[in-house]
C-alpha positions in Angstrom: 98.9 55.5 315.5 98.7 57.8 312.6 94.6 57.7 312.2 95.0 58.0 316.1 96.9 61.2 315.1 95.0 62.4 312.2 91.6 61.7 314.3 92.9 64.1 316.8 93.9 66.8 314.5 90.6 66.7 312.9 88.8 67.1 316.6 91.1 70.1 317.3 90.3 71.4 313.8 86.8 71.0 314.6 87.0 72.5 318.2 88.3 75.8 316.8 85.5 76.1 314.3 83.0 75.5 316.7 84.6 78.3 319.0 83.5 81.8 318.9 85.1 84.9 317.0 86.6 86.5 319.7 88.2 83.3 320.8 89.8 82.6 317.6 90.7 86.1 317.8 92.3 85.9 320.8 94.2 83.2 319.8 95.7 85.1 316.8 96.4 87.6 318.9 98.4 85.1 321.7 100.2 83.8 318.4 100.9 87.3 317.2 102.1 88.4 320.9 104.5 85.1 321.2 106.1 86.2 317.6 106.8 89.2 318.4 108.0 88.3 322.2 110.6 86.1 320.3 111.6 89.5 317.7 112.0 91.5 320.7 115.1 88.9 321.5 116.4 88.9 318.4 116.2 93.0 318.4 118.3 92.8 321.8 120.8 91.0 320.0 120.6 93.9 317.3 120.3 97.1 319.2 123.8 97.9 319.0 123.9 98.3 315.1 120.2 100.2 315.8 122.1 102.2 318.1 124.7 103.1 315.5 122.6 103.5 312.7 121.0 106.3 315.5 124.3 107.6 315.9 124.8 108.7 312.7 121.4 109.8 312.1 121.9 112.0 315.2 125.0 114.0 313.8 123.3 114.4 310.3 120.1 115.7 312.4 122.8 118.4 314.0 124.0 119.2 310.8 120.8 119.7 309.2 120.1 121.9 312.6 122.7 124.1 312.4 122.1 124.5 308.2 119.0 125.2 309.1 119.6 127.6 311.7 121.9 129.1 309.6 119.9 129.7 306.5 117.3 131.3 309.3 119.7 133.6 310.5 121.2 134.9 306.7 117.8 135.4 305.7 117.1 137.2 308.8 119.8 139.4 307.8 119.0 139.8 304.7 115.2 140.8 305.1 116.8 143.2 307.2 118.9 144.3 305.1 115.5 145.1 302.2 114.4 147.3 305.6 117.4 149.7 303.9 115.4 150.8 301.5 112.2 152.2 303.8 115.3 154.1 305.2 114.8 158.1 303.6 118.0 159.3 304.7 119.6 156.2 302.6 117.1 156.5 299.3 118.0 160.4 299.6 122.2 159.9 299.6 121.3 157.3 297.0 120.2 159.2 294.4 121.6 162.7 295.0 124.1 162.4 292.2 123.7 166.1 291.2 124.8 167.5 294.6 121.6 169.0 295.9 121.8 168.8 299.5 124.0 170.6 301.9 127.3 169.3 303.3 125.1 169.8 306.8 122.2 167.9 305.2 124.7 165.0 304.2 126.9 164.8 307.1 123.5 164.2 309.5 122.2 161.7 307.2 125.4 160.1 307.3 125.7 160.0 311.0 121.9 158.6 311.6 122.8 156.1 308.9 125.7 155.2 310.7 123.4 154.3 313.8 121.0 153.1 312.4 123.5 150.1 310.8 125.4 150.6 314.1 122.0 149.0 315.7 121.6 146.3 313.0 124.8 145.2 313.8 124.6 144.9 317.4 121.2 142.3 316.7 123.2 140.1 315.0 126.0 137.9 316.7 127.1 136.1 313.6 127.8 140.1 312.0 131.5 141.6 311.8 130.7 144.4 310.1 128.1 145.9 308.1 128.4 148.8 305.7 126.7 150.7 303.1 127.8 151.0 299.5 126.6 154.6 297.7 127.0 155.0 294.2 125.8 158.5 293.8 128.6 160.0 296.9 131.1 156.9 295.6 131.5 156.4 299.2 131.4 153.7 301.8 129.7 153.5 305.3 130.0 151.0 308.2 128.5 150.8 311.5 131.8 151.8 313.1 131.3 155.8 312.2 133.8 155.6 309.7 133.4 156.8 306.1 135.4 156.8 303.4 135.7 156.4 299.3 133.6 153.8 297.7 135.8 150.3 296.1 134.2 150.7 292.7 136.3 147.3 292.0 134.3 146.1 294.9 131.0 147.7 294.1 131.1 146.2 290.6 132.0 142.6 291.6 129.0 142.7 294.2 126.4 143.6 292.0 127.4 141.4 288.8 127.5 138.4 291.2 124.2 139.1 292.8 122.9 139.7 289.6 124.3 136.4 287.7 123.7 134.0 290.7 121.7 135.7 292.8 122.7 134.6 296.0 123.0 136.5 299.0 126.3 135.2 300.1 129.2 136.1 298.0 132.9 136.0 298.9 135.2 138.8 298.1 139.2 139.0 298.9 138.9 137.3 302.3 135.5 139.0 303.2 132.5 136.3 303.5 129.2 138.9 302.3 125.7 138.7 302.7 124.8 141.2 300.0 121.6 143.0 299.1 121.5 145.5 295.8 119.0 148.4 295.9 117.1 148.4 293.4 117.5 144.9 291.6 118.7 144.7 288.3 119.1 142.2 285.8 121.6 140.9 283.4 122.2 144.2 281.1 120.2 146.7 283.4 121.9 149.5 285.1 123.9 149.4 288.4 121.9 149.6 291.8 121.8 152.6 293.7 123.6 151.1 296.6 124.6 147.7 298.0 124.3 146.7 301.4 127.2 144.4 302.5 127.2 142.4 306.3 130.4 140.4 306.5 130.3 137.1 308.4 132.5 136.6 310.8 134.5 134.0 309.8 136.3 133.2 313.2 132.8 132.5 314.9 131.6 130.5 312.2 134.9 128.3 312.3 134.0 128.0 316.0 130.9 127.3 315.8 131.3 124.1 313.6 134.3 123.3 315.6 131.9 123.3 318.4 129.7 121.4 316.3 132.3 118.7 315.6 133.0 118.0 319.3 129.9 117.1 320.4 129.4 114.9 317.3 132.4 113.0 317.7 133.3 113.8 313.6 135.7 116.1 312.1 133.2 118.5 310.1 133.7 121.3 307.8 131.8 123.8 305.3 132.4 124.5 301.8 130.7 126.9 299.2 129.7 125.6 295.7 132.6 127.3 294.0 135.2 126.2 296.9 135.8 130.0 297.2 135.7 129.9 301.0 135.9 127.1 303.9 135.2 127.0 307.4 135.9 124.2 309.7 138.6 120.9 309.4 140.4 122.9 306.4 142.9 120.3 306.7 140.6 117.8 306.2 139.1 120.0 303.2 142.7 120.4 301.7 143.0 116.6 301.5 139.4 115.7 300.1 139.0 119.0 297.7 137.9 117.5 294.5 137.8 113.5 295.4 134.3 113.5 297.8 131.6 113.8 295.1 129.1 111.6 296.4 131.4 108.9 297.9 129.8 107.4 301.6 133.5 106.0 302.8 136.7 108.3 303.2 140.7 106.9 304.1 143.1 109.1 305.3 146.1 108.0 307.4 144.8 105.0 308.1 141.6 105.8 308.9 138.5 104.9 307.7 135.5 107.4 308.2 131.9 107.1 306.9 131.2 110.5 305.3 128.1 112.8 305.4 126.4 115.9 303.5 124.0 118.3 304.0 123.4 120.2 301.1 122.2 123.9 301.6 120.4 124.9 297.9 119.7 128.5 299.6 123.2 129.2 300.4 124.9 127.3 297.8 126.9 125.5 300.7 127.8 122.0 301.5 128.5 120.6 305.0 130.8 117.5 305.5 131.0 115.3 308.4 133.7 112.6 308.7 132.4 110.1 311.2 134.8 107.2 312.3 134.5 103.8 311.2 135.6 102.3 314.7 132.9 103.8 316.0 129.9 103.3 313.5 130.4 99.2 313.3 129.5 97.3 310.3 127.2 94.7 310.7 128.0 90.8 310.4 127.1 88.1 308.4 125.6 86.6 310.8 123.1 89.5 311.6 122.2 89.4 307.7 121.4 85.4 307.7 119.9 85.8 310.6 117.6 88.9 309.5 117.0 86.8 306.3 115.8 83.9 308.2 113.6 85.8 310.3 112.0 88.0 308.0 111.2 84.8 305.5 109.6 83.6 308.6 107.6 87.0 309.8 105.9 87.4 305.9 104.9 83.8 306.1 103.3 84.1 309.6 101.8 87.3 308.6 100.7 86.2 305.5 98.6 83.2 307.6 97.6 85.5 310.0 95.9 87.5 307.4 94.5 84.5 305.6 92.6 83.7 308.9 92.0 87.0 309.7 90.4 87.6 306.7 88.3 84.4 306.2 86.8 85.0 309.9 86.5 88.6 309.7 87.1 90.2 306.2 84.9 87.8 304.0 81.9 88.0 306.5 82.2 92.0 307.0 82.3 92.1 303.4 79.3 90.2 302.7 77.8 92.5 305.0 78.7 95.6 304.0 77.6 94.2 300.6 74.4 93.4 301.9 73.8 96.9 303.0 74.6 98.9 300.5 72.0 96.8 297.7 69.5 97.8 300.0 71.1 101.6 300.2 70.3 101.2 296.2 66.6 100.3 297.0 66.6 96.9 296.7 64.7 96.0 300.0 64.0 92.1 299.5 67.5 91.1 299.3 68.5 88.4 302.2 72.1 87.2 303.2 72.2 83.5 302.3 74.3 81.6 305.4 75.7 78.6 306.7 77.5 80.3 309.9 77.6 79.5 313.7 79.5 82.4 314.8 78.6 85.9 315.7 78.1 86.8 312.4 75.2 84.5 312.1 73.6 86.4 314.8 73.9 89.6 312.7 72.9 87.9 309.2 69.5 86.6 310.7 69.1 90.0 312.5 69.4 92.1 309.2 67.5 89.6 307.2 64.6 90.6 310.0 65.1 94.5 310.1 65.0 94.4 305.9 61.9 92.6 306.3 60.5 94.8 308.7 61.5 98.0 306.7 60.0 96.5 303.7 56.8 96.2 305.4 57.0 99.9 306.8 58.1 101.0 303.3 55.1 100.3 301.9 52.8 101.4 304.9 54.3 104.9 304.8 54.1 104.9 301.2 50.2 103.8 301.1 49.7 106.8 304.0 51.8 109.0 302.3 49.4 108.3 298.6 46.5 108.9 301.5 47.6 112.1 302.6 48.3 113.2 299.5 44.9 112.1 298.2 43.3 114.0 301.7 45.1 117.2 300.7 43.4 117.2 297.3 40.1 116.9 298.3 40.5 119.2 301.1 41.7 122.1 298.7 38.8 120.7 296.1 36.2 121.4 298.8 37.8 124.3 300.1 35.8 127.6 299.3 37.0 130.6 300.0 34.4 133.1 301.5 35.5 136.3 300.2 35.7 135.6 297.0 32.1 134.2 297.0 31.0 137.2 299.1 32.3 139.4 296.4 31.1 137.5 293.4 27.0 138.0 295.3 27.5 141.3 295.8 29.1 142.3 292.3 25.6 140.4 291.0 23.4 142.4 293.7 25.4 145.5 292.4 24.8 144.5 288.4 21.4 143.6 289.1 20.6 147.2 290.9 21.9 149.0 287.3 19.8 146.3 285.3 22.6 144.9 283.6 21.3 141.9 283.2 23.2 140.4 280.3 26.3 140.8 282.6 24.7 139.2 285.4 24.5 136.0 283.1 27.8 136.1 282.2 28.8 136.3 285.8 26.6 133.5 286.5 28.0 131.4 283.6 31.3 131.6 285.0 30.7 131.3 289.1 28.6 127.8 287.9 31.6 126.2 286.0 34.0 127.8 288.6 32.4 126.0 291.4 31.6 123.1 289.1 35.2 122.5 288.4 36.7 123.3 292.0 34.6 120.7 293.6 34.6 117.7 290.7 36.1 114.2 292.9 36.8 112.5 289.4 39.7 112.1 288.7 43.6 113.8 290.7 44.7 114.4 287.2 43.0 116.5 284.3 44.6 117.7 280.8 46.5 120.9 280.8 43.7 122.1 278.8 40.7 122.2 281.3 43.1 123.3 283.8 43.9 126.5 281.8 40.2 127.0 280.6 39.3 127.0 284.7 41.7 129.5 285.1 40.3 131.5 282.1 37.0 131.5 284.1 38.8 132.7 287.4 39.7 135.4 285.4 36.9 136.4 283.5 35.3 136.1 287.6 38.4 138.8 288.7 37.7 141.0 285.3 33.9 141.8 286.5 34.9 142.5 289.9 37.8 144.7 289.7 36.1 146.7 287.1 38.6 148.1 284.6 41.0 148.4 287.6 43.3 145.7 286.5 44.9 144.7 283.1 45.2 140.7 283.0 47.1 139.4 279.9 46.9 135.5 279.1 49.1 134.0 277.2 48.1 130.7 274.6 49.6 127.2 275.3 50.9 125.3 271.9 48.2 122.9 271.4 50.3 119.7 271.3 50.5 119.7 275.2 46.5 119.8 275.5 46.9 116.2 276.8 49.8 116.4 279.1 47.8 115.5 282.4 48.6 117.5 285.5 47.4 118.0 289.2 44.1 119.3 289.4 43.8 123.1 290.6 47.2 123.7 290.7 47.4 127.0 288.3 44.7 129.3 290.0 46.1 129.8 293.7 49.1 130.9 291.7 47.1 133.7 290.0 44.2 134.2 293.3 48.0 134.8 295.1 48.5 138.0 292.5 45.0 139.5 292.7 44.8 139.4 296.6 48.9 139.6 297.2 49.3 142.1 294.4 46.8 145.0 292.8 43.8 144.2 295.2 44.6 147.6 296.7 45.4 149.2 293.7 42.8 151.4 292.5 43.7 151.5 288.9 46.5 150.3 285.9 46.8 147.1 288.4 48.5 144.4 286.1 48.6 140.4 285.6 50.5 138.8 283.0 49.8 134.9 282.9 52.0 132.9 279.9 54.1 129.8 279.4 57.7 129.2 278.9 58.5 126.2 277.3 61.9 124.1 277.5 61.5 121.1 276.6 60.8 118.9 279.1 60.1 121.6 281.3 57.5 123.9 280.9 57.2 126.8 283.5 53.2 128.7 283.8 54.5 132.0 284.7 52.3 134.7 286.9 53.6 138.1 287.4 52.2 141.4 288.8 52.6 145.1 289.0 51.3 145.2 292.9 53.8 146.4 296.0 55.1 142.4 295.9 55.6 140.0 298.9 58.5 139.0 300.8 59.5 136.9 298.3 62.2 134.5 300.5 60.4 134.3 303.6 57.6 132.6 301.3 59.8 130.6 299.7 61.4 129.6 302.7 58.3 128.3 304.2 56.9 126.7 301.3 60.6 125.0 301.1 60.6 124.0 304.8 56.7 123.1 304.1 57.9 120.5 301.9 60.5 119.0 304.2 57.4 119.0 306.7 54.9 116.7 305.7 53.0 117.3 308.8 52.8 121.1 308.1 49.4 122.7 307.3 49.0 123.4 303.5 47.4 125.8 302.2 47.7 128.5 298.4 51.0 128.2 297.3 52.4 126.1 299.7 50.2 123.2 298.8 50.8 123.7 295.0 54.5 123.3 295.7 54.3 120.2 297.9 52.0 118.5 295.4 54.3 119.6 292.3 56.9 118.2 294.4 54.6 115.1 295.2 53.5 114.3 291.4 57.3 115.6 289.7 59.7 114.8 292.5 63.0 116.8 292.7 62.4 117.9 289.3 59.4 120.0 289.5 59.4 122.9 291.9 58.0 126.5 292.3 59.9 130.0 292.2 59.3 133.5 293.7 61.2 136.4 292.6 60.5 139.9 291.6 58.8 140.9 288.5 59.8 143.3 285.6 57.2 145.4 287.0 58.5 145.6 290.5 55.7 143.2 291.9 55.7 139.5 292.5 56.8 136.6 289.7 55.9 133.0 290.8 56.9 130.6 288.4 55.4 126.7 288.6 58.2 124.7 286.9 56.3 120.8 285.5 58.2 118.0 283.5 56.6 116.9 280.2 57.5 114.4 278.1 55.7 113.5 274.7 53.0 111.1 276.1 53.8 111.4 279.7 50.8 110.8 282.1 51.7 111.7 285.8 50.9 109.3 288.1 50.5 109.6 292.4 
């Protein structure tokens, strides 16, 4: 009977391996669903302690409301209140202390002041009175039109507590203040100017929080910091004052009360609610076992579920994603080694093919990429350009019409190694040397023709680089681009400076002109967007940047800017290193 047993455990065991993922899936899921069909009863059986845990968290919500709202509506006030001093009739009673105005002057500022608070205190419904404190008349206005001599008692004790605590809301012989100095001193500084003074009304703030305490089923009241003032369940207050501190239960006349705070750091105020025991029940041993029992038993199903979970799931979409990001790094012969029947097998064998397949394409792309490249090269070797030849015959018909023979064979000299160099097919790569000694010719070409009209300055490379190998013709459509781009159309002082900066490993051939310049970002914009464009035509400096880009990478690269001369400054940036050879 029991290898009868054990036989059919291991055939079940077996069926749910040979099963798919999504149906071992959905049987985690129908095992997840049944546990928590069996916690919803076992909530039922709890809701009413969640329902009085939701009580109390409802009255504390109310009183953190009404804090709130009351913290919003001093404030209010008192903003309104700094609006006092953009008030001119005020800041000109305020600091009239030698008597200069009229009686009449006075008496009509005093009566638009009047209004003015008059309309203040009709916006706020928590206001019963508001009034106006003037050290310079010593005398007191309110928004009833009454007037009369300053309480310099008063005055004094409203100014040192704003300026000691700095809180709006002071209390003063039976009078709950929201005060505001004009100007604000500190400890030591002079008096303020005036002091605007809004009492609260005490009787609707009492009735508010009675209100409160009604709907909330509590006995509530508020206290200040200090216990100067209290509004609410004073009798309540007068037989906890002192004893509260930061106790959760209260007793009084045989009454047990679970006790609540809101703490107000803005106004320096605490509220108090006193909720009845009867009514928020404690919770049984019973529901504690039970909740015990339960929750040992939810971590340990959890804790399976996310064992399987993550053996059929996590593990393989690890593996993966593992998979994919060694061939993100480049590494494009990796395979995933497996042993699976499931989906995932289906997506192993698939990626193993698709790296395959880019591997292959890799090195396609790369071969016609090395082709193109190669193309380019001998395309710009073989490319002539027929005005400059045109020019070069016709400077030699004009030098051989004035019989100056000896500079016809210099002209000749350099045309033959000009075109001798331009259409060599040996070799993509030639030392920095020859490539500065063809430009030196190009030169020498431009010299004859212009005729004195431009200046050309070429600047020396240290010698120890004369065997850093670079790509072949790649300094002179930087300096053809100055001669027809810059002075071709000057008529005299044209100039060309040509020189190296060196930084090791970069070291930047530099070609700058005195000529009306080009647009010097919409070139480099399309010699940029040139080389994201590989299918682009190439041509001058466009085709030195792409093969800079091609032979350095990222490194190398090709500037246009102004020159100190007002013209055009293209600067070819290469990357040497001491024995370096560049390679396709």
């Amino acid at each position: 009977m029991h290898i009868k047993n054990e036989r059919l455990i291991r055939k079940a065991v077996k069926g749910i391996k040979s099963t798919t993922l999504f149906a071992r899936i959905l049987l985690m899921l129908l095992l997840a669903l049944l546990i928590f069909y069996g916690y919803s009863v076992y909530l039922n059986l709890a809701s009413q302690r969640r329902a009085d845990r939701e009580f109390m968290a409802t009255i504390h919500d109310k009183m953190q409301y009404y804090i709130s709202n009351l913290e919003s509506e001093i404030e209010r006030i008192n903003l309104a209140q700094e609006q006092f001093s953009n008030n001119i009739d005020i800041n000109l009673l305020s600091i009239d202390d030698h008597q200069v105005l009229s009686n009449y002057e006075r008496l009509t500022m005093i009566r638009d002041i009047q209004t003015y608070l008059l309309q203040f205190y009709n916006t706020n419904n928590l206001l019963k009175n508001t009034e106006l404190h003037i050290a310079a008349m010593g005398k007191t206005i309110d928004c009833f039109h009454s007037i009369r001599d300053m309480d310099r008692e008063k005055f004094q004790y409203l100014s040192e507590h704003y300026r000691e605590s700095g809180s709006v809301l002071c209390y003063y012989e039976g009078q709950l203040l929201i005060v505001k100095p004009y100007p604000v001193a500190g400890i030591g500084e002079k008096d303020p100017l005036y002091i605007a003074s809004s009492e609260i009304d005490l009787k609707t703030l009492q009735r508010q929080i009675d209100d409160l305490s009604e709907n909330s089923f509590s006995n509530m009241y508020l206290a200040s910091e200090d216990q100067s003032w209290v509004a609410g369940d004073t009798a309540l207050y007068d037989s906890t004052y002192g004893e509260l501190d930061t106790k959760t239960y209260w007793e009084s006349d045989g009454k047990k009360y679970y006790v609540d705070r809101v703490w107000s750091e803005t106004l320096g105020v605490t509220m108090y609610s006193f909720i009845p025991q009867d009514i928020v029940r404690r919770n049984s041993m019973l529901y504690t076992a039970l909740f015990g029992i339960f929750t040992a038993a939810a971590v340990l199903i959890t804790l399976l579920i996310y064992h399987q979970l993550n053996r059929m799931l996590g593990k393989p979409m690890k593996e993966l994603m593992n998979a994919f990001n060694i061939v993100k790094n480049g590494r494009l012969d990796y395979q995933i080694e497996h042993n699976r029947e499931d989906e995932f097998a289906f997506l192993y064998n698939n990626f193993n093919e698709m790296i395959g397949n880019i591997d292959v394409l890799t090195h396609e792309v790369a071969r016609q990429e090395k082709l193109v490249v190669e193309a380019e090269l001998k395309q710009l070797q073989y490319q002539i350009n027929p005005h400059f030849l045109y020019n070069s015959l016709y400077m030699i018909y004009r030098l051989a019409r004035k019989g100056e023979n000896e500079r016809i064979e210099e002209l000749a000299q350099y045309l033959g190694g000009y075109y001798r160099y331009i259409t060599r097919s040996s070799s993509k790569l030639v030392p920095i040397r020859e490539e500065i000694e063809h430009c030196r010719k190009y030169v020498n070409i431009q010299r004859i023709r212009f005729m004195g009209r431009v200046e050309v300055t070429f600047q020396e490379l240290d010698r120890k680089y004369d065997g850093f190998l670079i790509p072949v013709l790649i300094f002179q459509p930087v300096i053809e681009n100055a001669f027809e781009h810059g002075v071709e159309n000057m008529e005299s002082m044209g100039r060309i400076d040509i020189y190296f900066e060196v930084c090791e490993p970069i070291i930047r051939f530099v070609v700058e002109d005195n000529g009306e310049g080009i647009d010097g970002d919409k070139l480099q914009a399309m010699i940029e967007e040139a080389g994201r464009d590989s299918q682009k035509a190439v041509s001058g400096l466009v085709n030195v940047y792409k093969r800079i880009r091609g032979y350095f990478g990222s490194q190398g690269g090709l500037r246009i800017e102004q020159s100190r001369y007002g013209g055009t400054r293209v600067v070819l940036e290469l990357i040497w290193k001491d024995g370096m050879e560049c390679t396709i």
